[in-house]
C-alpha positions as CSV (number, residue, x, y, z in Angstrom):
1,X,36.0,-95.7,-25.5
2,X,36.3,-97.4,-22.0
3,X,39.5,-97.5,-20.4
4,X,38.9,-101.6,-20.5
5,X,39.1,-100.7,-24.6
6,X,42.0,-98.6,-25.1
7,X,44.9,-99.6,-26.8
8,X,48.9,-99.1,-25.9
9,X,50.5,-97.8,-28.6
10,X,54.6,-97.4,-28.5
11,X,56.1,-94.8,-31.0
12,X,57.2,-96.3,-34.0
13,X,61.0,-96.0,-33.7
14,X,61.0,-97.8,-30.0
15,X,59.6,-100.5,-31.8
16,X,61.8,-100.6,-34.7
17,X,64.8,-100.7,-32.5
18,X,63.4,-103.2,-30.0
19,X,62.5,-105.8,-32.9
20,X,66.1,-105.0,-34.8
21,X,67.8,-105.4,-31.6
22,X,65.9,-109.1,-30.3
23,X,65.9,-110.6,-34.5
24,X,70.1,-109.7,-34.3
25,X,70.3,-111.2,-30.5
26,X,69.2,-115.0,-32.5
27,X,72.5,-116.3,-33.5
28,X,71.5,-117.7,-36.5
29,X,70.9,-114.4,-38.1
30,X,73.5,-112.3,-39.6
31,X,72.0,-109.0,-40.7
32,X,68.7,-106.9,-42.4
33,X,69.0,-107.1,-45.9
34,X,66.8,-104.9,-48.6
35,X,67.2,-107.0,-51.2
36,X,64.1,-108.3,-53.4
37,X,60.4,-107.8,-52.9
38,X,61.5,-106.6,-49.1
39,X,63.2,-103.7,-50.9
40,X,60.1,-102.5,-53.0
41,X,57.7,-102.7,-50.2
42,X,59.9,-100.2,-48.1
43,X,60.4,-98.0,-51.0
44,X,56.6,-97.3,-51.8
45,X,55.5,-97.3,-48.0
46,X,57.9,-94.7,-47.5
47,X,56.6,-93.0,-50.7
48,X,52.9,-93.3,-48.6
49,X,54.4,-91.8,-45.3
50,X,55.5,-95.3,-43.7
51,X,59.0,-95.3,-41.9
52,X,61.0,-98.3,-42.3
53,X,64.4,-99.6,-41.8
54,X,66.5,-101.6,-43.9
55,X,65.0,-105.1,-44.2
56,X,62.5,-104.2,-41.2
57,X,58.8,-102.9,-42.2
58,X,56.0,-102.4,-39.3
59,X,52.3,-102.1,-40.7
60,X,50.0,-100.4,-38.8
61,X,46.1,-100.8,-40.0
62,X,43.4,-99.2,-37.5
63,X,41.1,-102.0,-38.6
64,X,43.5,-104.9,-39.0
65,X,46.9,-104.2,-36.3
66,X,50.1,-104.4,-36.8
67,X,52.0,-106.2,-39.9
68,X,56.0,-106.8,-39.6
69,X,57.8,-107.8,-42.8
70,X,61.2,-108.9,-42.2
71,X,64.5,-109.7,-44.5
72,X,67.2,-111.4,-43.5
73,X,70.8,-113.3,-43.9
74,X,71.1,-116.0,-41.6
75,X,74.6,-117.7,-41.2
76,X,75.8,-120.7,-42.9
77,X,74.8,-124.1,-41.3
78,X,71.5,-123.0,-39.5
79,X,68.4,-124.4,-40.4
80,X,66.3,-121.4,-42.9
81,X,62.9,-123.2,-41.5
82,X,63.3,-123.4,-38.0
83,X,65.0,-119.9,-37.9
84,X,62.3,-118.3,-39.0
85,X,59.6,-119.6,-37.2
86,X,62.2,-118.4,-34.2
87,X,62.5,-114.9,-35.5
88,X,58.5,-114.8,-36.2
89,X,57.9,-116.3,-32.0
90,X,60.9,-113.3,-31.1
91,X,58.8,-110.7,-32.6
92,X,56.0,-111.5,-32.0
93,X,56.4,-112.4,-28.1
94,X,57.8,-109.0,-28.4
95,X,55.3,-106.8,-30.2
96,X,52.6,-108.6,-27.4
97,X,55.3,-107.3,-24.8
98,X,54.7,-103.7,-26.1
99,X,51.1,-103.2,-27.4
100,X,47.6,-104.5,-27.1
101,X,47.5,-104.3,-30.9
102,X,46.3,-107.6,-33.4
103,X,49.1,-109.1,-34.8
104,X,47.8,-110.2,-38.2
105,X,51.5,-110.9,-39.7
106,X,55.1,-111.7,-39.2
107,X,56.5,-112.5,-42.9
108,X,60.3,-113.7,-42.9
109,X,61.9,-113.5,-46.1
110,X,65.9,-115.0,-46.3
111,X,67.4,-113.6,-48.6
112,X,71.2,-114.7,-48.4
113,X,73.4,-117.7,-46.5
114,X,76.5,-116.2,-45.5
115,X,79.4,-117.7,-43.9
């Protein structure tokens, strides 16, 4: 592999707390949940040797890059749409930030309104 073909790849926790600490920095949001299909994903890839946080869960495929599954509360009174869309540009303006990595998905799942 040329050095024009290698790949930057950050440790897996950096980029855990990086993404927890720019999704909490929106306003809108409130916290990580683990509730719903969020919940089961994290508890089989951690059965398969994937580490993942509590509502956060990075992919990494050799072939296909990095997945990012996210499930959150947002406060009440924001927009669910547009907050989204705002969490999916945050992450993924910061995963380009930290690796030369495809990107093949940011899936936001709300799970709760709270005031």
């Amino acid at each position: 592999m040329s050095q024009d073909e290698t790949i930057t790849i950050v440790p897996e926790e950096e980029v855990y707390e990086k993404i927890e600490r720019a999704v909490l920095a929106v306003p809108e949001v409130s916290h990580f949940t683990a509730d719903g299909f969020q919940d089961m994903i994290s508890g089989l890839s951690q059965a398969f040797g994937f580490h993942g946080h509590k509502g956060l869960l990075v992919r990494r495929s050799r072939k296909k890059g990095i997945k990012v599954d996210v499930s959150l509360a947002l406060h009440k009174g924001c927009r669910p749409v547009e907050t989204a869309r705002y969490v999916q540009m945050v992450v993924r303006n910061l995963l380009l930030s930290l690796t030369d990595e495809t990107i093949y998905g940011i899936d936001i799942t709300i799970t709760d309104i709270v005031n």
